[in-house]
Structure formats: structure tokens, C-alpha cells
C-alpha positions as CSV (number, residue, x, y, z in Angstrom):
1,X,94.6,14.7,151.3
2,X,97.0,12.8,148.7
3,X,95.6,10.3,147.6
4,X,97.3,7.7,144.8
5,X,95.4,6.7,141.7
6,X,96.6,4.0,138.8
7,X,98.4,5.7,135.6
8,X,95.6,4.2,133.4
9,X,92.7,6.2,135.8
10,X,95.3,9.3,135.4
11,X,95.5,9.4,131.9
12,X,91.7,9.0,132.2
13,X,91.4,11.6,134.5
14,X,93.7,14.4,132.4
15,X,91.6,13.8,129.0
16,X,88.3,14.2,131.4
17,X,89.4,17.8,133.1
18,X,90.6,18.9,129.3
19,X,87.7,17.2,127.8
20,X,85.0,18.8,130.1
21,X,86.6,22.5,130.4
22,X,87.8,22.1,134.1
23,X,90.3,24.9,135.2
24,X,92.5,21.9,137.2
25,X,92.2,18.2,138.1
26,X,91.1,19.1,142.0
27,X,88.2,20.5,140.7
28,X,87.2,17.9,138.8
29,X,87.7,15.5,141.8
30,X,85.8,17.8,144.5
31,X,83.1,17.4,142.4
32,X,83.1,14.2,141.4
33,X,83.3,13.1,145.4
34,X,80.9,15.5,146.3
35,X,78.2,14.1,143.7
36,X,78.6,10.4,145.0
37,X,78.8,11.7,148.5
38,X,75.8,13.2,147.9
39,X,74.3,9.8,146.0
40,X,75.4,8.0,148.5
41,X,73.5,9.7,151.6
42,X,70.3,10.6,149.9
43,X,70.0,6.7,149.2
44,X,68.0,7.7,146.4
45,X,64.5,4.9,146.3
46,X,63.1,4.7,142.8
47,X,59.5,2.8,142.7
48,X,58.6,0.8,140.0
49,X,55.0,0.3,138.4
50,X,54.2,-3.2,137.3
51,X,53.0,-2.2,133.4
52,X,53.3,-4.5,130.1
53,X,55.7,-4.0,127.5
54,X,52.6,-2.2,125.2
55,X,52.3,0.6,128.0
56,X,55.7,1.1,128.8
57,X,55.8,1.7,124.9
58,X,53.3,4.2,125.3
59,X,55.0,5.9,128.5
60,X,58.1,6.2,126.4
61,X,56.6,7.5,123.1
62,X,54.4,10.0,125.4
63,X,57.5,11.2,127.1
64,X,59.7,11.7,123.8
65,X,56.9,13.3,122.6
66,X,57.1,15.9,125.6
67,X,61.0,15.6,125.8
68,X,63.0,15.8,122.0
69,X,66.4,14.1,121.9
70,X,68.8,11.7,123.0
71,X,67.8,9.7,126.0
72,X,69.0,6.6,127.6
73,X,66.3,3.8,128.0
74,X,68.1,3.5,131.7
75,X,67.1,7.1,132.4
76,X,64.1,7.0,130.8
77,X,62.9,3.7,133.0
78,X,64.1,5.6,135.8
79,X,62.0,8.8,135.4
80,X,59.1,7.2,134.5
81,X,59.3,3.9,137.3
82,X,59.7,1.2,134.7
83,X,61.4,-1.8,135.4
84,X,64.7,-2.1,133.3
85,X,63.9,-4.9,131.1
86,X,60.5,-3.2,130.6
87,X,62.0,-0.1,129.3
88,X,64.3,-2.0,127.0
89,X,62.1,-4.2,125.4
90,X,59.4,-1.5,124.7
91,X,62.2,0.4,123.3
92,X,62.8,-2.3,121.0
93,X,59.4,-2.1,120.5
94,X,59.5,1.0,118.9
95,X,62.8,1.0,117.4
96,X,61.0,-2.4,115.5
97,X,57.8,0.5,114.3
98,X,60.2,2.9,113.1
99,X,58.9,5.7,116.0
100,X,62.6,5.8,117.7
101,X,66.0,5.6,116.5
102,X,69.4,4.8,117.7
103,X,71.8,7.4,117.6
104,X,75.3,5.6,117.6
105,X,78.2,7.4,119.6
């Protein structure tokens, strides 16, 4: 199935497959359309619970607690059903206390 893609996406595409140890580019790609295949027909429903910013703060520092290392505050609102603005501001919370840091890239 050709299919064309822009030089920029390409370029991106080449540094990904070295970058990420994939034996050729169509690898990379089956796998990459069969993930958001995949995404796309489970639908994936996340529930959120309507907490205050203190107890999302103490959802996060429980599960950090349980779970050393990097974590995104999106994936950690995710796994625990916080709304996003939530997450983030009782990240902030404890970024403010000292309890978390943030790791630059």
C-alpha cells in the first residue's frame, strides 16, 4: 500500500526507526497503525472522580509512593480517574512542598 508522506515527517520517521532500534521503517509503521487502530476501536472510556485538589494530592503522592520514577501528571490523572486540571494543580501542589520534582528533558 504506498502511501506518500511529507519530507519533514520522513526525516522524522528515519531518526524514529534508528532512534528506537527498528530493523526497517515498515515495521515501525505496522506498528504504529496497528496501535491506533487498536485505540481507535476499543474507544477506550476513562471515568473521572469529582475530588479536590488536597486529595488528588494525596492520590498522587500515594501512587509515587507505590510507583518510583518519571511519570506524566496526564498519565497519572488517567490511571487514577482525576480530572486533568486536578491532576496538574495537585501536582503543583507538591512540586510547591518539595515531595515531587521536575525532571527536565
Amino acid at each position: 500500500m504506498p502511501v506518500r508522506i511529507p519530507a519533514e515527517l520522513a526525516a522524522k520517521l528515519e531518526m524514529a526507526v534508528s532512534k528506537l532500534h527498528y530493523a526497517s521503517r515498515n515495521e515501525f509503521v505496522r506498528e504504529a497503525i496497528e496501535q491506533h487502530v487498536n485505540d481507535r476501536l476499543e474507544g477506550k472510556m476513562i471515568e473521572v472522580r469529582d475530588v479536590s485538589t488536597k486529595e488528588a494530592a494525596r492520590m498522587i503522592d500515594q501512587h509515587l509512593s507505590k510507583n518510583p520514577g518519571a511519570h506524566y501528571v496526564s498519565e497519572l490523572a488517567e490511571e487514577l480517574g482525576l480530572e486533568l486540571d486536578v491532576a496538574f494543580k495537585a501536582a503543583a501542589t507538591l512540586r510547591a512542598k518539595g515531595m515531587v520534582k521536575v525532571r527536565s528533558r
